[in-house]
C-alpha positions as CSV (number, residue, x, y, z in Angstrom):
1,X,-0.1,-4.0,-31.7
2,X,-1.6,-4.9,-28.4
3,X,1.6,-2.2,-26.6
4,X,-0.4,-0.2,-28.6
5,X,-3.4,-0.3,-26.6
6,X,-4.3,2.1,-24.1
7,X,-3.6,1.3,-20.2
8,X,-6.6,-0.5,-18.3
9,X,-6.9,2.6,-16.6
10,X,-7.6,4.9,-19.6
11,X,-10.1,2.3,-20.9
12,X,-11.7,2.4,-18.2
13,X,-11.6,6.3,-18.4
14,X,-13.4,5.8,-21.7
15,X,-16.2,4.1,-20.3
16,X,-17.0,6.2,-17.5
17,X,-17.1,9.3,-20.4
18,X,-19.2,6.8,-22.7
19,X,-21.3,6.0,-20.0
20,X,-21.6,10.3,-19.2
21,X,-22.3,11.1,-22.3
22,X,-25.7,8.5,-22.6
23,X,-27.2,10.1,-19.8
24,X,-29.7,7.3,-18.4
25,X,-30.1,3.9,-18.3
26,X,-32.6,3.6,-20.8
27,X,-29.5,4.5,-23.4
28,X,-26.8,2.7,-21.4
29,X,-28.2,-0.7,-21.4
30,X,-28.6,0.0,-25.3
31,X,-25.1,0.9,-25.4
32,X,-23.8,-2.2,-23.5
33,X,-26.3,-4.7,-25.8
34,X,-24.7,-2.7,-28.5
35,X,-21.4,-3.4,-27.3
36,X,-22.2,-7.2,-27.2
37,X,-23.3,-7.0,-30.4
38,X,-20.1,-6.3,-32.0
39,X,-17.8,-9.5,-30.1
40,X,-16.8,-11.5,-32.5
41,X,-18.8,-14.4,-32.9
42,X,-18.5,-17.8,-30.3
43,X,-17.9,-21.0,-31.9
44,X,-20.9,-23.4,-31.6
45,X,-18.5,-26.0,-30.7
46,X,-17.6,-24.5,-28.4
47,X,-21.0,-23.8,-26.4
48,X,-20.5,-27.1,-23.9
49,X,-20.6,-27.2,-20.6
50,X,-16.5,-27.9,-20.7
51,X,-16.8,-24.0,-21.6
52,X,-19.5,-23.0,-19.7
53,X,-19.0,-20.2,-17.1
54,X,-20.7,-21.1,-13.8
55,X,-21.8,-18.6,-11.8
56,X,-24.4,-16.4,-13.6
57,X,-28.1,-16.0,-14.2
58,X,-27.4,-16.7,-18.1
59,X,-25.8,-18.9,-20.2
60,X,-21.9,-17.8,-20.3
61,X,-19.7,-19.9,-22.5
62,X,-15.8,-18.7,-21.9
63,X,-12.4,-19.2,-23.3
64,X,-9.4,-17.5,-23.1
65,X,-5.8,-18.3,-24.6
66,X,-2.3,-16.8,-23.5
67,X,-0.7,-14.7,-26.4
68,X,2.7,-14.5,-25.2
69,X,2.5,-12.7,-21.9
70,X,-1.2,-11.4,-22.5
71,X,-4.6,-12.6,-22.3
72,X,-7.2,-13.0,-25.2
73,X,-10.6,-13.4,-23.7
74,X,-13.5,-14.8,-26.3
75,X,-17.2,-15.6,-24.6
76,X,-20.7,-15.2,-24.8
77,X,-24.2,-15.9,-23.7
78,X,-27.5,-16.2,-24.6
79,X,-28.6,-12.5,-23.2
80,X,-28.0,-9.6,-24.7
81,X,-27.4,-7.7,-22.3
82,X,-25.0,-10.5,-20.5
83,X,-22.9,-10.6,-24.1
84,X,-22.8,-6.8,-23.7
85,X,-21.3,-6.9,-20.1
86,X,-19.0,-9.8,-21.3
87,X,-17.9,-7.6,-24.0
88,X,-17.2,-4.7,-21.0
89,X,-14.9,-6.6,-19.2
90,X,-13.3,-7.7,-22.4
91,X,-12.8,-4.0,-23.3
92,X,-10.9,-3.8,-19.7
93,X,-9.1,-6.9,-19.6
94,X,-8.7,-8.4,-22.9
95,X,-5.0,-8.0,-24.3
96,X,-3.7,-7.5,-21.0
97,X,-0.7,-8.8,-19.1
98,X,-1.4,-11.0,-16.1
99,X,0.3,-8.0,-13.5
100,X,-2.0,-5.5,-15.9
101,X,-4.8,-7.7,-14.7
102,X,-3.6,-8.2,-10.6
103,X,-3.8,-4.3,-10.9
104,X,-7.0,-3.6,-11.6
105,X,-9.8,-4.6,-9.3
106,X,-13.5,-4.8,-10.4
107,X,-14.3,-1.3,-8.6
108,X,-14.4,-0.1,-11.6
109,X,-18.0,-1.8,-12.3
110,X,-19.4,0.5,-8.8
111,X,-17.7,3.6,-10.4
112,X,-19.7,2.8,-13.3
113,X,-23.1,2.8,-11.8
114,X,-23.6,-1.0,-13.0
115,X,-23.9,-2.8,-9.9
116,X,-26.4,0.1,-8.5
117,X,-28.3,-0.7,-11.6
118,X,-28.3,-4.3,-12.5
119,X,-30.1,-7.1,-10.8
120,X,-28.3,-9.1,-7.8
121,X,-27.8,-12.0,-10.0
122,X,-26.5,-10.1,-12.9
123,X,-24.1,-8.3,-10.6
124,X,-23.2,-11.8,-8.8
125,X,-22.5,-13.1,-12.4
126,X,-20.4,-9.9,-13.2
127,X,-18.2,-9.8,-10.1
128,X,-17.8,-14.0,-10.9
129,X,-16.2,-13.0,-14.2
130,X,-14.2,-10.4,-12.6
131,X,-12.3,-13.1,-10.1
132,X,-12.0,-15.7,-13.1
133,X,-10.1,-13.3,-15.2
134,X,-8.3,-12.6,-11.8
135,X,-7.5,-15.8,-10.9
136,X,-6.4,-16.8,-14.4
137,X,-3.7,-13.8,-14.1
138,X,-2.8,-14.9,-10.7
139,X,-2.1,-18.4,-11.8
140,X,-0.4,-17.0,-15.0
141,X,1.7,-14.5,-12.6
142,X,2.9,-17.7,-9.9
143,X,4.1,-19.6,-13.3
């Protein structure tokens, strides 16, 4: 199912339409809270600081799990609009092979108008994610 998916690349096509389509930023915040919205939910248990992502303004809990030779990517945090950018890079990165990942730098989030229009902190916090999810592939990749 997840060969089924399409490439990094045409996700992140999608977004940049999405985000065309809403016009201003009034309606794509909304969309990205919506986004968050609809993650699945985040155990409690598991909402610890051995879980907790380091490195943003919010509260980030993050997990992740190798499915074969792909990554499943399950967070969230106590702003909305964090859970929405969480759910974001999900969208990109989520279901993805480690070389998939090492592909794909976060430029994407600039061509995306997010980092031009969130604060420093939330940007810091985004770009943070970014290299984690990175890092995880790289380490995954030198196995």
């Amino acid at each position: 199912m997840a060969d089924q998916a399409p490439s990094i690349d045409a996700e992140i096509q999608a977004l940049k339409d999405e985000f065309a389509f809403l016009g201003d930023w009034t309606e794509r915040y909304q969309y990205i809270m919506d986004m968050g919205k609809q993650m699945p939910a985040f155990p409690s248990e598991k909402q610890d600081e051995a879980h907790k992502f380091h490195g943003c303004q919010s509260q980030v809990w993050f997990d992740y799990e190798w499915e074969g030779d792909r990554l499943d990517l399950r967070g969230t945090s106590d702003a909305m609009i964090v859970n929405g950018l969480i759910a974001l890079l999900f969208r990109v990165y989520s279901g993805r092979t480690a070389d998939e990942i090492l592909a794909t730098d976060g430029g994407f989030i600039d061509e995306l108008g997010l980092s031009a229009h969130l604060s420093a902190n939330r940007a810091t916090g985004l770009s943070n994610m970014i290299e984690k999810i990175r890092q995880l592939a790289a380490e995954r990749a030198a196995a």
